[in-house]
C-alpha positions in Angstrom: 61.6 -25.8 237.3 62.4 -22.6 237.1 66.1 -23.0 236.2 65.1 -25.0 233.4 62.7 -23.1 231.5 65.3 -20.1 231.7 67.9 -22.3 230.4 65.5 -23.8 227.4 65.0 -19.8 226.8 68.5 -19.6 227.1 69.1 -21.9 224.5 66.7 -21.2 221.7 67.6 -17.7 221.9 71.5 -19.1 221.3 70.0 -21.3 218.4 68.2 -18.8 217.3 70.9 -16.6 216.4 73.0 -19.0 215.4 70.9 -20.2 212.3 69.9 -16.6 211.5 74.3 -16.0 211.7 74.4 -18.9 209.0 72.0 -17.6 206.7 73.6 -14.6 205.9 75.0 -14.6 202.6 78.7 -14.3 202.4 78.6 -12.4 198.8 75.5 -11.6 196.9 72.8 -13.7 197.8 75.0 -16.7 198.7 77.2 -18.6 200.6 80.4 -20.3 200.8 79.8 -23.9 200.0 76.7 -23.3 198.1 76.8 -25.5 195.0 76.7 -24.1 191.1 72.5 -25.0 191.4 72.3 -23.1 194.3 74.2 -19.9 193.5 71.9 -20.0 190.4 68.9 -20.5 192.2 70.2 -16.9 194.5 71.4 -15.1 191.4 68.6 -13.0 189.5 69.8 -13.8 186.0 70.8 -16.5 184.0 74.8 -17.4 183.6 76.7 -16.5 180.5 78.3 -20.0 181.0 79.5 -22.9 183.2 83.0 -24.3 182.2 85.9 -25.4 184.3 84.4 -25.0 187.7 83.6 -21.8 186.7 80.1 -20.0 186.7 80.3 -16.8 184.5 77.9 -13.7 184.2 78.0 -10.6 182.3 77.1 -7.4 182.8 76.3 -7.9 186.2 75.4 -4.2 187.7 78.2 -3.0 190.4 78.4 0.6 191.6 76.7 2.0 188.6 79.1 0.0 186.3 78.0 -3.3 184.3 80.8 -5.6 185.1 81.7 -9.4 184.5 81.2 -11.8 187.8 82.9 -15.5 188.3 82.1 -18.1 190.7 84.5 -20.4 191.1 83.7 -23.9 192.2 85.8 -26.7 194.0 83.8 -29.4 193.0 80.3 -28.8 194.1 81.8 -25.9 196.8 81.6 -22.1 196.5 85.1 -21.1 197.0 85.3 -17.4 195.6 83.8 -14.7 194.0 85.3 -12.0 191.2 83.9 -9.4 189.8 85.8 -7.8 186.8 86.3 -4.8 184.8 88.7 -4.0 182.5 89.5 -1.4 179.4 87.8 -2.3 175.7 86.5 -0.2 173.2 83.9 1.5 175.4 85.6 1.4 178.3 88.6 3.9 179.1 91.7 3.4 181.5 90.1 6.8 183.4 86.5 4.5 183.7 88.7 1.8 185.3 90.3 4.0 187.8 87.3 6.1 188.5 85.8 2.2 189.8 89.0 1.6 191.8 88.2 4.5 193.4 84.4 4.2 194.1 84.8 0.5 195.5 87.9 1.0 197.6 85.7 3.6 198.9 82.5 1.8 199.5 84.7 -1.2 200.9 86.5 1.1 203.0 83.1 2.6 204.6 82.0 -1.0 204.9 84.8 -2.8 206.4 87.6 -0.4 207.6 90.5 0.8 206.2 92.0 -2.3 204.2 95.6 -3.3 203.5 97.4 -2.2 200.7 100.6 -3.7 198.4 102.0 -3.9 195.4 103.2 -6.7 193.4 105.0 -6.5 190.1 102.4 -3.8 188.1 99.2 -4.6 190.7 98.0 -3.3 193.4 96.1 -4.3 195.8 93.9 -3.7 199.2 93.1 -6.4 200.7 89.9 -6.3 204.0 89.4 -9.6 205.7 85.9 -10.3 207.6 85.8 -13.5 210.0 84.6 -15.5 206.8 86.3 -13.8 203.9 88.9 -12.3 202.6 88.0 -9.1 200.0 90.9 -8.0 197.3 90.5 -5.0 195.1 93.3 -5.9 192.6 94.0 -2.9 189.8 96.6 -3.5 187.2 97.7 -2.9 183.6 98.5 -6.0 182.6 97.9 -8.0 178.9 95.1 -6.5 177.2 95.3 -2.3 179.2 94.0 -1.9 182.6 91.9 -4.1 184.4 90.5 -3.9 188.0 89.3 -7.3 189.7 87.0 -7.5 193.2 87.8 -11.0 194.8 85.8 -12.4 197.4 87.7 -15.8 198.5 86.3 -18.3 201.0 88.3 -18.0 204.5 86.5 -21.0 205.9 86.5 -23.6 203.3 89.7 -25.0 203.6 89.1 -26.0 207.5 92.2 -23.5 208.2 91.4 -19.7 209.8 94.1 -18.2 208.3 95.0 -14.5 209.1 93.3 -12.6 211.6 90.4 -10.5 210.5 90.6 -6.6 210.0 90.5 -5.4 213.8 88.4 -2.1 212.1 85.6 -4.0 210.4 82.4 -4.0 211.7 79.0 -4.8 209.8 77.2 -1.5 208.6 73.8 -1.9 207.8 73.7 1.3 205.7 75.2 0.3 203.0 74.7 -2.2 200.3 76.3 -5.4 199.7 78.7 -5.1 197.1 
């Protein structure tokens, strides 16, 4: 009798922690597979617009900046998350690379040192956690200089793809981006 009740410990402790693991919101206040009710059920604010599989916000707050925010949808499925920032009349190609700094900074701190590349004028670092992959994307591309913070789905297509970041490791002291 004995055996058993510290197995049935054994196993709510396992369930437990299981169900508390799913809970935790992949970006923001949601999670991958959430549908467009539910991510705006999580976010504060109301969307700009929903069009195409696409949930937009505006000036959404982000490291002291007020940036743009997509969700984009497959379906009724969360599949990725972008935040965006790019140069207009108030904002100056030194504002842009002063965020590039300050996230691949915080992401860094966060999740490791991520990996960097280049293609064509872009450039990117890229930080993947067992559930996500994170791209800081900054470029000078149509309308002047742009910087975009992807959050993609690693789990939604039933594949693992690449191997997490062997560096990254959850920090409690900082804020989720």
């Amino acid at each position: 009798m004995h055996n058993v009740r510290q197995y049935l410990t054994l196993l709510l402790l396992l369930t437990t922690s299981l169900l508390r693991a799913q809970s935790t919101p992949d970006v923001r206040q949601v999670r991958w597979g959430f549908s467009p009710k539910q991510v705006k059920e999580a976010e504060a604010r109301k969307p700009t617009s929903f069009r195409d599989e696409k949930l937009v916000y505006s000036r959404v707050p982000l490291a002291d900046r007020n940036v743009g925010l997509d969700y984009t949808f497959n379906g009724d499925s969360l599949l990725s998350a972008s935040y965006y920032y790019y140069t207009t009349q108030s904002v100056t190609k030194a504002d842009v690379l002063a965020a590039q700094t300050d996230l691949k900074t915080l992401l860094d701190e966060k999740y490791g040192p991520g990996k960097a590349y280049a293609v064509g004028e872009a450039n990117t670092v890229r930080w993947l956690t067992p559930r996500t992959q994170i791209n800081l994307t900054l470029g000078n591309v149509d309308r002047g200089w742009s910087l975009e913070l992807t959050y993609l789905c690693r789990v939604c297509s039933g594949t693992a793809g690449p191997q997490p970041n062997a560096n990254w490791k959850p920090r409690k002291d900082i804020k989720d981006l």
